[in-house]
N, C-alpha and C positions, 0 to 999 in steps of 0.2 A: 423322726427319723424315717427317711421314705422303703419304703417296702414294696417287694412284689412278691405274689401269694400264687405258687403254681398247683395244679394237684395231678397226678397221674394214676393209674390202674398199671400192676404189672398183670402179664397174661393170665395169671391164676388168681387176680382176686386181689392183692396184697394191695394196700390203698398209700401210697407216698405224697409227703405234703413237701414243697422246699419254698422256702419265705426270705428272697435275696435281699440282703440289706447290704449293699454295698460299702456302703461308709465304713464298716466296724472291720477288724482283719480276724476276727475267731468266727469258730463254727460251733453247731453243736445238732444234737438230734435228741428225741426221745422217744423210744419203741416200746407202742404195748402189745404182749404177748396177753392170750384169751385165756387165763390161768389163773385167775385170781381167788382169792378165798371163797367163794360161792360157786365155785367151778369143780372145789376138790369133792372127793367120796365124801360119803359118810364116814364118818369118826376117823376122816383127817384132818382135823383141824390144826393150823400148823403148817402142813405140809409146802404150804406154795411158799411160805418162810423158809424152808429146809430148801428147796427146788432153788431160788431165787439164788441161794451166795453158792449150791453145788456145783448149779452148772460153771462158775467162773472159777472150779478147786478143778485147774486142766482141760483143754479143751484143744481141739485139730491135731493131737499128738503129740502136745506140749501139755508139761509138768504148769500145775496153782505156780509154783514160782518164776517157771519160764514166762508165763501168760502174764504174771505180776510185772516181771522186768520190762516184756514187751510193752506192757501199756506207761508204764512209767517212762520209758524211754521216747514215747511220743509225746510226754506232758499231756497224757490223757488224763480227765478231771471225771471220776466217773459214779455215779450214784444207780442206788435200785431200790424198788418199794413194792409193796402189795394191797392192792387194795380187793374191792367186792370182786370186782370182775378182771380186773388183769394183773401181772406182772409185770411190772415195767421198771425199762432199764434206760440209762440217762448218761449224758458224755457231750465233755466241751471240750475243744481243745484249738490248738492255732491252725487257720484255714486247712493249710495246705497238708494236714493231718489227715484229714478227715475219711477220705477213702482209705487210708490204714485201720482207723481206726472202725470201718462198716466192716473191713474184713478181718478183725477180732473177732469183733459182734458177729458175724454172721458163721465163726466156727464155735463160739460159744450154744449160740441157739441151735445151730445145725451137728455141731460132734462133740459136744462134752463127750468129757471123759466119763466121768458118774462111775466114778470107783468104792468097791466097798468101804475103804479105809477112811476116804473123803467125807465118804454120806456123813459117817461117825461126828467127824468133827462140824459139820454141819449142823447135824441133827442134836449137837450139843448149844452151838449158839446159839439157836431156835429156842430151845429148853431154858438157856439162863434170858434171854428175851425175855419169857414169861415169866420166870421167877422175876426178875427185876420188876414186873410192874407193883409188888407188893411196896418198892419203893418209889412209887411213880404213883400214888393213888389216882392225879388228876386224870392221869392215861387211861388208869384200870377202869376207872369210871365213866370216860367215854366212851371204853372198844365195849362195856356193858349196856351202856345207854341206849347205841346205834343196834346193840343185838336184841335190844327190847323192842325198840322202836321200829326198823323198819323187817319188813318178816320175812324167815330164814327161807333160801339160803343167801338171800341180801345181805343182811344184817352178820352173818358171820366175824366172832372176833377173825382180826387180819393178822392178828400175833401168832395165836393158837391155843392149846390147851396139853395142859400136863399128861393129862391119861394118853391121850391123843398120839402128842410125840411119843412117848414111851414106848408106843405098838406098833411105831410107824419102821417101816421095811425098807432097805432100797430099791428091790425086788417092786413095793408098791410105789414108789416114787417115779420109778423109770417106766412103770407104765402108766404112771397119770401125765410123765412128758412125754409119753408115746400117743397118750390118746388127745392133749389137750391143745399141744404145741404145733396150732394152725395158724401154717405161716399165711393162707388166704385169708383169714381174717386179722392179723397183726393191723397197726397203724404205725409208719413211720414218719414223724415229720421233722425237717431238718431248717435250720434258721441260721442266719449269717452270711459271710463272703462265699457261697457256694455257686456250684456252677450246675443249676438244676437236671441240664438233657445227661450230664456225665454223670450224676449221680443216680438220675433213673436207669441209665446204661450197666452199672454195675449191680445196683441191687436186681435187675433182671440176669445176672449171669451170674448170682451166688444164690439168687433166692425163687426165680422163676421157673423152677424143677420142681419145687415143692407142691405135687397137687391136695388139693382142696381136703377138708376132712369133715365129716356131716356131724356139725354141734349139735350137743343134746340140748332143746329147750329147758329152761328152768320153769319151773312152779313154782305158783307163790300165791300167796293170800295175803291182804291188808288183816293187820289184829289191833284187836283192843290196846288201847292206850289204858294200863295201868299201871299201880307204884310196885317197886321190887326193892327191897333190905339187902344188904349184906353185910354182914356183921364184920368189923374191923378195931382191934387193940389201935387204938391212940388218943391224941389228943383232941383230933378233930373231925367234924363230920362232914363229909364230900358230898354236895347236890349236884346230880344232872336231869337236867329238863329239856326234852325235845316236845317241838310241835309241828303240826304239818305247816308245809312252803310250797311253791310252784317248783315247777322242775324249770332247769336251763332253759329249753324248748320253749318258753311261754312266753306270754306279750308280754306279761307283767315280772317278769325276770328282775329286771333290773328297779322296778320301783318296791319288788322283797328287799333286794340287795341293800339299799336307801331305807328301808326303813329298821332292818338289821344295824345299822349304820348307825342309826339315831339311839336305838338300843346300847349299842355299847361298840362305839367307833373312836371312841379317846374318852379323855379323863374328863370330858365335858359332856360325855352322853349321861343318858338315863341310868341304865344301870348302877355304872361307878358313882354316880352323885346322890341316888336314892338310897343305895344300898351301903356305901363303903362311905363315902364322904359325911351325907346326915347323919348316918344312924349309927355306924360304927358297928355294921353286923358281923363284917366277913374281912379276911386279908385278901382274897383274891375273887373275880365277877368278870363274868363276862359273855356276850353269846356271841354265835357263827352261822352263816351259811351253809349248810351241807347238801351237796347233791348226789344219786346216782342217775343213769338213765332215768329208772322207772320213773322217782319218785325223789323226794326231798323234805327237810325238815328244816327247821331252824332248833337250836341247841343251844344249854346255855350250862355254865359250870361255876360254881360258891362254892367256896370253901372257906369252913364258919366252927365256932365250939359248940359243944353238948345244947348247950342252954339257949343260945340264940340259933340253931337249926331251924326252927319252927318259923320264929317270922323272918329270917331271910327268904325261906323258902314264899312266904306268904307276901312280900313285896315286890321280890321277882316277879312271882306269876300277874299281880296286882301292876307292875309297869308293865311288863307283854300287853296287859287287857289297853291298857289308860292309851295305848296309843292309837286307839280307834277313838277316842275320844276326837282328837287333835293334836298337830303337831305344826310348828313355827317355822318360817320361813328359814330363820338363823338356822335351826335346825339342820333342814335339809340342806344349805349350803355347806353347812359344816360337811354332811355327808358323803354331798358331792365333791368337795374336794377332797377328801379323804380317798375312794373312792379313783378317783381323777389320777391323785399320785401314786398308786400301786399301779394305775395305766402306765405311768411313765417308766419308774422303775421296770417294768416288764419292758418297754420298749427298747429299754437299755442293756438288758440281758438275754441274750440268745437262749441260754438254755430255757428260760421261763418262756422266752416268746412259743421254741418249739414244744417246751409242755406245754400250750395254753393251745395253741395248735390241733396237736392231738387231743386232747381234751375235747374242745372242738366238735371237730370230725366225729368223734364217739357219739358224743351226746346229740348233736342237733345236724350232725351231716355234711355239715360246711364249715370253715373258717373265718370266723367275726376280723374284719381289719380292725387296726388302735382306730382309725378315725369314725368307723362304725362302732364302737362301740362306748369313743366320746361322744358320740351323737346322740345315744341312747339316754347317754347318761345324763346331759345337756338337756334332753326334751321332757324329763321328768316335772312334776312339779308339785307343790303342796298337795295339787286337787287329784292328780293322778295315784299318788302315796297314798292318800285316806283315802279314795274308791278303791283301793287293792285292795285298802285293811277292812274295809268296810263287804268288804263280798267276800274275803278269806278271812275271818275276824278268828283269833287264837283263842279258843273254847277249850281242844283236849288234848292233855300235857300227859305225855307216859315221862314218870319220874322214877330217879333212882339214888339210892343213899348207899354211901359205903361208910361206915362208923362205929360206934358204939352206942348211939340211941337210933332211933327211925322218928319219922315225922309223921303228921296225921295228913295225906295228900287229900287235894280238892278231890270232889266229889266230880 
């Protein structure tokens, strides 16, 4: 599907992506705000979860229900998350929407209401969010995994924490949206039937008032990769295992991505075949890519009983190793097209095109086109996949167990 990739500066900073795809008749945008869980104070954990659904309970001097009807009324499709570093907010809707809907969004970020009575029921979602992961182990075990692995305030759960909310103010909420909510560093990128000079013409006349705000750097340190218990009533016992990866930025990007792939890309990788297929360790396997700027890992998640924890754990780590060994042609094909179809898929989706956009621009500063990044993926091949694994070879795994037994982790 043919595309054109603009990008613009408004006068203070604020960075606009719009990716005209003429063919399709929807639009969509996805905005990240510089807010994200490694962003908040100390011992608010949580908070940018509480912030995230407040500011849309009222906003421009309209009532959470006025603002609900309004968006409803456009066939607004609209999503938000948190991650390390931002808050971001997400929305498709049919073209000719679209500037209705920047100017929601842009009294949401610019005037919520942020009313006592609101925070409340906010700061309650937030609260049972957490409680829920105790039924969510697989969750629980990854937002622990990543707070092992990479070092705080990276690594920050993105959910929150009990003590946390509980102490949490809206007094302090409304000044971490006062200090944090820097619309010059925001990224907005927008994808579909748009009309890109009218759409940088508006977000400069809602949003190019806003001057600049001086971020505090973050600090950080790389730490030890080691195992961490946590003791859990059931029947089974949750493994997660990260290890270091290349960040997006890197040459070798895409032959991680490929060899993650081979690892456990279908029911015909590594993984599922060594681990669930043969041996019958686990009901669920599987690992992932993960990135932030800094840094990255690759991640993997079992979930196995008391008595087989030990060596599922011990063949996982044992498949990680064996693919410095070598790996087969078929293989990589598989991967690639694996791979290849999440390209199309995305090309077929606006919303995804413009997160993938933004994404993007954060990590590595520009916008990969779909044909850049088939190309990438096209020029791989066996001998470039084993010189990756072979100069980044998987040695040291920070693990973690959520159960009723603990494992004896590699040394």
């Amino acid at each position: 599907m043919a595309e054109k990739i603009n990008l613009h500066k408004l006068n203070n900073g604020m960075t606009v992506i719009g990716i005209e795809i003429p063919a399709v008749r929807s639009a969509a945008f996805e905005l990240l705000i510089p807010s994200g869980a490694a962003i908040m104070p100390e011992n608010s954990c949580g908070a940018a979860s509480v912030i995230e659904d407040w500011i849309f309970r009222g906003a421009g001097g309209k009532t959470s229900r006025q603002l609900n009807d309004l968006m409803d009324g456009i066939g607004l499709h609209r999503g938000s998350s948190v991650d390390s570093k931002h808050i971001t907010l997400a929305a498709a809707m049919q073209a000719e929407k679209l500037s209705k809907a920047i100017d929601i969004h842009a009294d949401v970020i610019l005037r919520p209401s942020l009313e006592d009575a609101q925070f409340e029921y906010s700061k309650q979602l937030a609260y049972q969010g957490v409680l829920s992961l105790d039924d969510d182990p697989r969750h629980k075990i990854m937002l622990l995994l990543r707070e092992h692995f990479y070092p705080d305030p990276l690594g920050r759960n993105t959910v929150g924490k009990k003590e946390d909310l509980e102490n949490l103010s809206a007094d302090k909420c409304r000044q971490i949206i006062a200090d944090n909510f820097n619309i010059a560093d925001c990224i907005i990128a927008a994808a579909g039937k748009i009309d890109f000079d009218d759409f940088c013409k508006q977000l400069e006349k809602l949003f190019g008032s806003e001057r600049p705000k001086i971020a505090k750097p973050l600090l950080f340190s790389r730490k030890d990769h080691v195992y961490h218990h946590y003791p859990y009533e059931g029947a089974q016992v949750h493994i997660g295992i990260m290890t270091n990866s290349v960040t997006a930025n890197d040459e070798n990007y895409y032959n991680a991505r490929l060899a993650v792939a081979i690892l456990s890309g279908g029911m015909s990788c590594r993984l599922f075949t060594e681990v669930r297929e043969k041996r019958g360790l686990c009901y669920a396997v599987g690992a992932s890519y993960h990135t932030l700027k800094e840094m990255a890992g690759i991640g993997c998640y079992a979930g196995t009983t008391p008595d087989k924890a030990q060596q599922t754990y011990d063949v996982i780590l044992a498949e990680f190793k064996k693919l410095a060994d070598g790996i087969t042609e078929e293989e990589l094909q598989r991967a690639k097209i694996g791979l290849q179809s999440l390209l199309v898929m995305q090309s077929e989706s606006t919303i995804a095109r413009a997160g993938a956009a933004a994404d993007d621009f954060y990590r590595i500063g520009r916008v990969k086109t779909l044909d850049e990044i088939k190309q990438k993926i096209d020029q791989t091949s066996v001998s470039t996949v084993m010189s990756f694994l072979k100069k980044n070879p998987f040695e040291k795994f920070c693990s973690v167990t959520l159960g009723p037994t603990e494992i004896k982790p590699v040394q």
